[in-house]
PDB file as gemmi writes it, atoms N, CA and C in Angstrom:
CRYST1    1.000    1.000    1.000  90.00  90.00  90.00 P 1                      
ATOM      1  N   UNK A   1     -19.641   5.884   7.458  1.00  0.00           N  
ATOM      2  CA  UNK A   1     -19.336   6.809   8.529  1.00  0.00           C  
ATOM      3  C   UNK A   1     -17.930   6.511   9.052  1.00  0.00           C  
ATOM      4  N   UNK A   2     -17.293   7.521   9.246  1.00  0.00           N  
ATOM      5  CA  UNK A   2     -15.685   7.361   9.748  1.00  0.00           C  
ATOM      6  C   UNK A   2     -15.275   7.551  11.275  1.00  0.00           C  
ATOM      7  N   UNK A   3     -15.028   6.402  11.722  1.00  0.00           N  
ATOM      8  CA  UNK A   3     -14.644   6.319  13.136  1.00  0.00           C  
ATOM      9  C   UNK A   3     -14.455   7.678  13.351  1.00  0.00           C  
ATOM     10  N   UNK A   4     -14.402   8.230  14.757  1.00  0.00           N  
ATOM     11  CA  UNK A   4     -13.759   9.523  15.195  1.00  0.00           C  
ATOM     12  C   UNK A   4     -12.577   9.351  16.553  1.00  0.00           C  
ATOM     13  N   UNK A   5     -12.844   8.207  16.753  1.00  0.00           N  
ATOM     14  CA  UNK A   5     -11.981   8.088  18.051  1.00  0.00           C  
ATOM     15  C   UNK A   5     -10.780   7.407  17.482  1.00  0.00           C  
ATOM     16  N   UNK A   6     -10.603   7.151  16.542  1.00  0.00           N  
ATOM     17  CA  UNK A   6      -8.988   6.604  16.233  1.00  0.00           C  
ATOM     18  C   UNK A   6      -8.240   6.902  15.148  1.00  0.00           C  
ATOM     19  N   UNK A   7      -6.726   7.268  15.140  1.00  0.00           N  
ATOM     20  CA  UNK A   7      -5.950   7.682  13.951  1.00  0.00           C  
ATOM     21  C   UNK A   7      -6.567   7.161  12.642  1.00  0.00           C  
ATOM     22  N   UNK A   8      -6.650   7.675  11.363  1.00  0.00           N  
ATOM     23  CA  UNK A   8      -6.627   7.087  10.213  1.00  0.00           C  
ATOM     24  C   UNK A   8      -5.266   6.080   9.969  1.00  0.00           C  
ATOM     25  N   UNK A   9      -6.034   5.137   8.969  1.00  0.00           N  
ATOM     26  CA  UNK A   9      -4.794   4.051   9.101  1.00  0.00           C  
ATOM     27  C   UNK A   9      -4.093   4.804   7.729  1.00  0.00           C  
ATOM     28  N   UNK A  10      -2.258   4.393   7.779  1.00  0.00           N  
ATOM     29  CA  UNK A  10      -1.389   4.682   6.861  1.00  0.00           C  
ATOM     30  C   UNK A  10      -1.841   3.601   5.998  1.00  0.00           C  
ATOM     31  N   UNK A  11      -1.720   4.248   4.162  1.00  0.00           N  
ATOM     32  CA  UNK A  11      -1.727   2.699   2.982  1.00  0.00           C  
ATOM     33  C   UNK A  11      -1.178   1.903   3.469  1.00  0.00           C  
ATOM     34  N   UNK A  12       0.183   1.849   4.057  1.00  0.00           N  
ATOM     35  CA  UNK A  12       1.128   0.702   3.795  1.00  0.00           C  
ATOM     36  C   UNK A  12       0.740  -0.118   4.940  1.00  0.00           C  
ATOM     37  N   UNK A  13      -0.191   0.409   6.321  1.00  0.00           N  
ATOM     38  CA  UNK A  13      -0.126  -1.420   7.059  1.00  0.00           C  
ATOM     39  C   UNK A  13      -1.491  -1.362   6.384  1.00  0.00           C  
ATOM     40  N   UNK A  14      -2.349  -0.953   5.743  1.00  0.00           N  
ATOM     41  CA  UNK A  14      -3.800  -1.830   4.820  1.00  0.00           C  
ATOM     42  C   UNK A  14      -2.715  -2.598   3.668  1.00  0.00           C  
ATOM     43  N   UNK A  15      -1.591  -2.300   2.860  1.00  0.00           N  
ATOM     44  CA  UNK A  15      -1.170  -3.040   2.538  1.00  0.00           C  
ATOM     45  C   UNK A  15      -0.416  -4.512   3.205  1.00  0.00           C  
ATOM     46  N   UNK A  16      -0.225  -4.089   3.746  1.00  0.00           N  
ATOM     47  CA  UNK A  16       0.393  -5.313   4.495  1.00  0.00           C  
ATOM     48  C   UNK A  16      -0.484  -6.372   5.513  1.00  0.00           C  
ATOM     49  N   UNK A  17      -1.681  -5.917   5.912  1.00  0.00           N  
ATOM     50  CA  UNK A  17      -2.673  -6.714   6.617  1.00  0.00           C  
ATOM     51  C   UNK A  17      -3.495  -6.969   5.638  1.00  0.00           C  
ATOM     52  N   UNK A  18      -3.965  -6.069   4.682  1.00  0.00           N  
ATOM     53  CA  UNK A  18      -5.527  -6.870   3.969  1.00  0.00           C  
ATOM     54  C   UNK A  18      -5.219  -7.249   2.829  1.00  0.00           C  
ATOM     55  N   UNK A  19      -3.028  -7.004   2.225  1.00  0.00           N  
ATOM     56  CA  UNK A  19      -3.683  -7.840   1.003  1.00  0.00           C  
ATOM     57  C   UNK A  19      -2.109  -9.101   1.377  1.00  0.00           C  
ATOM     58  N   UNK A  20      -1.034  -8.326   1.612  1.00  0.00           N  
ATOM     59  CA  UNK A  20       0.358  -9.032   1.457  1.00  0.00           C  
ATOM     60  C   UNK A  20       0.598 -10.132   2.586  1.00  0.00           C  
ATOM     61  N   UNK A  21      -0.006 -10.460   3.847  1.00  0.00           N  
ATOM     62  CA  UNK A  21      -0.860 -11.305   4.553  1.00  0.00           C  
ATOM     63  C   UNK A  21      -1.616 -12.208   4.154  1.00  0.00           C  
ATOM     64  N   UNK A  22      -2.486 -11.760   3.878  1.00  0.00           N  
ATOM     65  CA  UNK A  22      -3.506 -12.822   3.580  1.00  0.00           C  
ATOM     66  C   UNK A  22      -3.271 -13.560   1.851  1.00  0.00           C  
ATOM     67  N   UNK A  23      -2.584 -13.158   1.328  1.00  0.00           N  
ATOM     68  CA  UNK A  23      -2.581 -13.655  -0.161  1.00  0.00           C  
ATOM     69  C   UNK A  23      -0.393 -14.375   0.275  1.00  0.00           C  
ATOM     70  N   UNK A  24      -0.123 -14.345   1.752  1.00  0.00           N  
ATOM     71  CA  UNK A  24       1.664 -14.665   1.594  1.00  0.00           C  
ATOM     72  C   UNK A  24       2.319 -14.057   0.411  1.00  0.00           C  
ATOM     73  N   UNK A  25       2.202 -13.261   0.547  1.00  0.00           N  
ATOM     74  CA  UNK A  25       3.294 -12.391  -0.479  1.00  0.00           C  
ATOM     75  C   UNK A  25       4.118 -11.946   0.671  1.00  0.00           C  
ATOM     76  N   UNK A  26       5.593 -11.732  -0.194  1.00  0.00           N  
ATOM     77  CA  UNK A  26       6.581 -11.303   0.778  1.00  0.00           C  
ATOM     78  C   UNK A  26       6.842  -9.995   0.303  1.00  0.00           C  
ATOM     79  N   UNK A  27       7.438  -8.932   0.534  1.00  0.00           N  
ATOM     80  CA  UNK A  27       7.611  -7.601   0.396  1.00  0.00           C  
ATOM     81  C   UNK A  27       8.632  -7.850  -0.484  1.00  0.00           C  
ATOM     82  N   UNK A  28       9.566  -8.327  -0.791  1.00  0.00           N  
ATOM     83  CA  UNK A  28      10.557  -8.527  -1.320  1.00  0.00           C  
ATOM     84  C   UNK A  28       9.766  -9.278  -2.985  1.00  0.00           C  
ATOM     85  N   UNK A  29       9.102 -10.092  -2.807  1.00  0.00           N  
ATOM     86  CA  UNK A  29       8.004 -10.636  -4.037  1.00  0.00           C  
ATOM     87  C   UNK A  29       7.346  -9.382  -4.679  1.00  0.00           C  
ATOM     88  N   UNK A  30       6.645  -8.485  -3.516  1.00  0.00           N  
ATOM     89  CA  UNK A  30       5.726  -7.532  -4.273  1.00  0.00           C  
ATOM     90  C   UNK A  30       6.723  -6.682  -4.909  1.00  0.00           C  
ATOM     91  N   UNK A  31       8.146  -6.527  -4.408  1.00  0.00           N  
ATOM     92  CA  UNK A  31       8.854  -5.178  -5.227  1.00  0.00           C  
ATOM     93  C   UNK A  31       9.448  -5.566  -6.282  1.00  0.00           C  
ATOM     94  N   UNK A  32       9.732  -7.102  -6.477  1.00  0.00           N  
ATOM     95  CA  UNK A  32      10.026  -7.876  -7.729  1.00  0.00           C  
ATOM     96  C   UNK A  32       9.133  -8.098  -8.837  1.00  0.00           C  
ATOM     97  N   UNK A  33       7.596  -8.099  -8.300  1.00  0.00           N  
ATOM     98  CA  UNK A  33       6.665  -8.411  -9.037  1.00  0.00           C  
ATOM     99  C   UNK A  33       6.294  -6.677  -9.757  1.00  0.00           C  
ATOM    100  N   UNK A  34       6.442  -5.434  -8.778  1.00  0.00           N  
ATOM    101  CA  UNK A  34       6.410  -4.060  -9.260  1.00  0.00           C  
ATOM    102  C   UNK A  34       7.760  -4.016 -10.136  1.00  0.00           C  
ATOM    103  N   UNK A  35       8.727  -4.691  -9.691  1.00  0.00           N  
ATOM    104  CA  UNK A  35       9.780  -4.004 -10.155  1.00  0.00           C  
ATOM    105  C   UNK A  35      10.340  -2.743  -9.767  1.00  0.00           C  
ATOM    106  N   UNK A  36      10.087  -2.618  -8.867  1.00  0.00           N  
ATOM    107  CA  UNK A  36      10.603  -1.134  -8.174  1.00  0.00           C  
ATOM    108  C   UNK A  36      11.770  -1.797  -6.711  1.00  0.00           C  
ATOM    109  N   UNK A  37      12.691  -0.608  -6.265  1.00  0.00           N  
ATOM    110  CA  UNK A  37      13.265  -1.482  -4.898  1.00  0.00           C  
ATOM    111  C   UNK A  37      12.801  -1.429  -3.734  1.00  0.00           C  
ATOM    112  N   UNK A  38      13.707  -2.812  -3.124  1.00  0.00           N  
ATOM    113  CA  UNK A  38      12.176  -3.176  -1.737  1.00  0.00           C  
ATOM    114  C   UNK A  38      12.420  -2.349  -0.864  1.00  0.00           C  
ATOM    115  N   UNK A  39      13.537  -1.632  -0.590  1.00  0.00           N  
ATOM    116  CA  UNK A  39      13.434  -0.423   0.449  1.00  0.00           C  
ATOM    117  C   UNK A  39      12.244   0.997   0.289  1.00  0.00           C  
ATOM    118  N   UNK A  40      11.585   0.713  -1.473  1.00  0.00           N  
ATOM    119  CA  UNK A  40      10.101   1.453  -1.568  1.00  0.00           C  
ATOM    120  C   UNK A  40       9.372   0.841  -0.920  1.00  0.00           C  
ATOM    121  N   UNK A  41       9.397  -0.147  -0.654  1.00  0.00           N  
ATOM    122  CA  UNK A  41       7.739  -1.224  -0.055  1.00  0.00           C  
ATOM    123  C   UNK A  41       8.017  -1.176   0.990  1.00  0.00           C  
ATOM    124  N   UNK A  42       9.160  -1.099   1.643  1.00  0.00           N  
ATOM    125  CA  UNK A  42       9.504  -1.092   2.595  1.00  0.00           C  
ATOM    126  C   UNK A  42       8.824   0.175   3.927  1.00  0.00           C  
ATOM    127  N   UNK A  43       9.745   0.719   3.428  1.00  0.00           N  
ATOM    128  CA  UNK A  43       9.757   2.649   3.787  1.00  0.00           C  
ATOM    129  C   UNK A  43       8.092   2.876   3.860  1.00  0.00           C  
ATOM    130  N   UNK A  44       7.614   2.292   2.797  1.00  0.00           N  
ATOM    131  CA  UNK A  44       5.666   2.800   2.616  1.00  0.00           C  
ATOM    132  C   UNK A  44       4.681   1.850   3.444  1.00  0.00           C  
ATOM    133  N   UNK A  45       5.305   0.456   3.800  1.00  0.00           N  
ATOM    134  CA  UNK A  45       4.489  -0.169   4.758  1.00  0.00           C  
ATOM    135  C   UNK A  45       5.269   0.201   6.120  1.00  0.00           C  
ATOM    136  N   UNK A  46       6.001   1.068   6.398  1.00  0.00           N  
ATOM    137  CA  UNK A  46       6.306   1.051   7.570  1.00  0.00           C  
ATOM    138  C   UNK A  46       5.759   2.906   7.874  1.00  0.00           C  
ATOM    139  N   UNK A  47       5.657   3.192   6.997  1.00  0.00           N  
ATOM    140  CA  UNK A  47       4.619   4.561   7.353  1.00  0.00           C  
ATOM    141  C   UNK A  47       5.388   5.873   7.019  1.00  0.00           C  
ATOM    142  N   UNK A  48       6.899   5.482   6.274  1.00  0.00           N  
ATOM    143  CA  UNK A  48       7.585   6.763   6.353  1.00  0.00           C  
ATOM    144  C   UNK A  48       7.697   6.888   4.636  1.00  0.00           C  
ATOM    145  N   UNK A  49       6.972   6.502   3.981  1.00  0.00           N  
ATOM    146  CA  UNK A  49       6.835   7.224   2.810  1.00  0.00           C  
ATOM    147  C   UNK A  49       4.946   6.991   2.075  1.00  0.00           C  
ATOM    148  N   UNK A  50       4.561   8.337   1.390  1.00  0.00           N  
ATOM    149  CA  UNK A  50       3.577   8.437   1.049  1.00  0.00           C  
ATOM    150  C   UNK A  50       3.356   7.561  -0.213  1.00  0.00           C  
ATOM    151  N   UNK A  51       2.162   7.420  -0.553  1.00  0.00           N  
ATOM    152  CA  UNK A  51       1.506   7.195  -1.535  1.00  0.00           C  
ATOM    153  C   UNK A  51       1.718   8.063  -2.873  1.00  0.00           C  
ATOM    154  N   UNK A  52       2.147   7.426  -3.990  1.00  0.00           N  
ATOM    155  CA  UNK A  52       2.384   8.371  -5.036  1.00  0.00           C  
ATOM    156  C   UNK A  52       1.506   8.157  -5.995  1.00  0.00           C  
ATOM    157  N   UNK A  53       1.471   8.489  -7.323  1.00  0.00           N  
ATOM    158  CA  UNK A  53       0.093   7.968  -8.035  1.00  0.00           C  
ATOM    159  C   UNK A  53       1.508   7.310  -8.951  1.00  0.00           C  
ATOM    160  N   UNK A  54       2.998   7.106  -9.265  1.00  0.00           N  
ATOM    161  CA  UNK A  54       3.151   5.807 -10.237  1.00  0.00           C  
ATOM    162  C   UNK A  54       3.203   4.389  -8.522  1.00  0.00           C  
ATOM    163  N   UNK A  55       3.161   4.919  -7.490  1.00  0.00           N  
ATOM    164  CA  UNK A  55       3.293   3.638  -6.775  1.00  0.00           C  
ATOM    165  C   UNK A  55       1.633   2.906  -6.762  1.00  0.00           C  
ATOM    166  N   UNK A  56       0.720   4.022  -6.765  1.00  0.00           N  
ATOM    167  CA  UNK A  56      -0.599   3.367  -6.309  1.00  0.00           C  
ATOM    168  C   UNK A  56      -1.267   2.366  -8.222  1.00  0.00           C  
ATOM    169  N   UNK A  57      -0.115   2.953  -9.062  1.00  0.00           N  
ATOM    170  CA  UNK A  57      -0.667   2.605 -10.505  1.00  0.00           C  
ATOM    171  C   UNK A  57       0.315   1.059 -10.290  1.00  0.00           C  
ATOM    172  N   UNK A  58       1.205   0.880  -9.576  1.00  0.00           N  
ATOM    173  CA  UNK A  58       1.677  -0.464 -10.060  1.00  0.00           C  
ATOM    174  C   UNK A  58       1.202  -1.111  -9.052  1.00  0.00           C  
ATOM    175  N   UNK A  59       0.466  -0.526  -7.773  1.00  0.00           N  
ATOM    176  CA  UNK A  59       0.256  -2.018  -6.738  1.00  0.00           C  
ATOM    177  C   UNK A  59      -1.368  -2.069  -7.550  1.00  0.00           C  
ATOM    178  N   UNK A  60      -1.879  -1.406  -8.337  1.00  0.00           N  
ATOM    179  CA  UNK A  60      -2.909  -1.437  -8.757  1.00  0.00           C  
ATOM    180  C   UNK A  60      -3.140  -2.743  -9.927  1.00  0.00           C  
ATOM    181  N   UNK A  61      -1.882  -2.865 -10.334  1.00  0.00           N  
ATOM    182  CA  UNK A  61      -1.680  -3.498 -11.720  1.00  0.00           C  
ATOM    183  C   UNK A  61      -1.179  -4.967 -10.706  1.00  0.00           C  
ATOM    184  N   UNK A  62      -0.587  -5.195 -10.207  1.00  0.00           N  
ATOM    185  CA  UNK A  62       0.047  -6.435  -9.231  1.00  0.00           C  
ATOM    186  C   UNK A  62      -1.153  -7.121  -8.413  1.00  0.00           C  
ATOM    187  N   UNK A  63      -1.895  -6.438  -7.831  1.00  0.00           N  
ATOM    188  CA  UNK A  63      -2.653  -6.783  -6.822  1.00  0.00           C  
ATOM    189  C   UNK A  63      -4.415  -6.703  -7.055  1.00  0.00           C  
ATOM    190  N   UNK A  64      -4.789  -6.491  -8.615  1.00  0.00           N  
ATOM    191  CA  UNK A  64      -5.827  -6.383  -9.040  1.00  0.00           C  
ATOM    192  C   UNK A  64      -6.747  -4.739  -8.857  1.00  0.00           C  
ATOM    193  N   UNK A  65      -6.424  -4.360  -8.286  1.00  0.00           N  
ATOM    194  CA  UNK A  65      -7.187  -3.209  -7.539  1.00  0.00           C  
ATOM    195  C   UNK A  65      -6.768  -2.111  -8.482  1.00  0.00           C  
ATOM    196  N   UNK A  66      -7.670  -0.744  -8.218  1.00  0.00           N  
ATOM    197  CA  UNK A  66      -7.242   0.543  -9.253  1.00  0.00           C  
ATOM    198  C   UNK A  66      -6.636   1.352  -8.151  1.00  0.00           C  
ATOM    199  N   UNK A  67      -6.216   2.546  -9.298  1.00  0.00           N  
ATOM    200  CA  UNK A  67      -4.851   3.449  -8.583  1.00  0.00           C  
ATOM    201  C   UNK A  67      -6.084   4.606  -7.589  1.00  0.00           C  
ATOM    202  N   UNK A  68      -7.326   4.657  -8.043  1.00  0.00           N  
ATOM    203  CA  UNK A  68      -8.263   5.288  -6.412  1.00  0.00           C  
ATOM    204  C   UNK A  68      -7.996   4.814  -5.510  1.00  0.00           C  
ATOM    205  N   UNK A  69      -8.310   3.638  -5.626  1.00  0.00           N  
ATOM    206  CA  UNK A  69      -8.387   2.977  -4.501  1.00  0.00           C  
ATOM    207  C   UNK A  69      -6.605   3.158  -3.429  1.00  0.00           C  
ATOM    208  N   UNK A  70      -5.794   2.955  -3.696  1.00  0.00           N  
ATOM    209  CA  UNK A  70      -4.913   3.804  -3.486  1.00  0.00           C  
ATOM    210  C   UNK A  70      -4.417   5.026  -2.751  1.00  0.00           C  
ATOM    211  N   UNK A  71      -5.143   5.781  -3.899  1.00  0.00           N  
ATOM    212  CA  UNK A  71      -4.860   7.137  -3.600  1.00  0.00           C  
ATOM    213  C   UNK A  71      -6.134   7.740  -2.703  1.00  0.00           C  
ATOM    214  N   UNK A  72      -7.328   7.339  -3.260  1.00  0.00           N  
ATOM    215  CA  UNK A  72      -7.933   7.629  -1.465  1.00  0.00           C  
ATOM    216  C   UNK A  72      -7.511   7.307  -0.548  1.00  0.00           C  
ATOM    217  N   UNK A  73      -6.859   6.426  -0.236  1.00  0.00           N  
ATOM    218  CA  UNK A  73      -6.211   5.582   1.278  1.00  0.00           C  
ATOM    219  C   UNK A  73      -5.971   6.796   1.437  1.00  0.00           C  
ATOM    220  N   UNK A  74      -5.151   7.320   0.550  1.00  0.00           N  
ATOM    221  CA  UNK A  74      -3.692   8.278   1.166  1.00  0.00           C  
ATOM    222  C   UNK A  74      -4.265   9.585   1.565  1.00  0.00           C  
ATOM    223  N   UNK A  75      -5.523  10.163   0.978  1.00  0.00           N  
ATOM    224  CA  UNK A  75      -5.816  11.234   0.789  1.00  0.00           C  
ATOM    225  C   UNK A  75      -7.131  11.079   2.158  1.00  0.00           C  
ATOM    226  N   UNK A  76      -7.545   9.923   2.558  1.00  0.00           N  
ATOM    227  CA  UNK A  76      -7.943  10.314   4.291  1.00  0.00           C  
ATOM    228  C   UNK A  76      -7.125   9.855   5.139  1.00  0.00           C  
ATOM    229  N   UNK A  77      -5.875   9.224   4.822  1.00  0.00           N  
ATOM    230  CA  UNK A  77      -4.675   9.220   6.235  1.00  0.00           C  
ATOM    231  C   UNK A  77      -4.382  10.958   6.113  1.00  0.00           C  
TER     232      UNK A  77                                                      
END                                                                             
């Protein structure tokens, strides 16, 4: 059941609280480890860029998890 009294959360702070937190990864690590630049990881944990399906396929591949998981985030923010 989905809260009703509060905003849906953006991917990028579930990225940044439930995995890049708790596992000390630095944002600058995860965009080295994607290989993509950190002003992407950046921009997407700070809420001003969406979820894409090649971004949700490489944090999928980095961070164990699949590209749903992902892209649902994005698709109930």
């Amino acid at each position: 059941m989905l809260p009703k009294n509060r905003p849906p959360t953006h991917p990028g702070e579930m990225l940044l609280k439930e995995f890049l937190e708790p596992m000390k990864i630095t944002q600058v690590e995860l965009a080295h480890r994607m290989q993509v630049p950190i002003q992407r990881i950046n921009t997407f944990i700070n809420g001003k860029r969406d979820m894409t399906p090649e971004t949700a396929i490489l944090l999928s591949r980095v961070l164990k998890t699949t590209p749903e998981f992902w892209m649902n985030l994005q698709t109930t923010y």
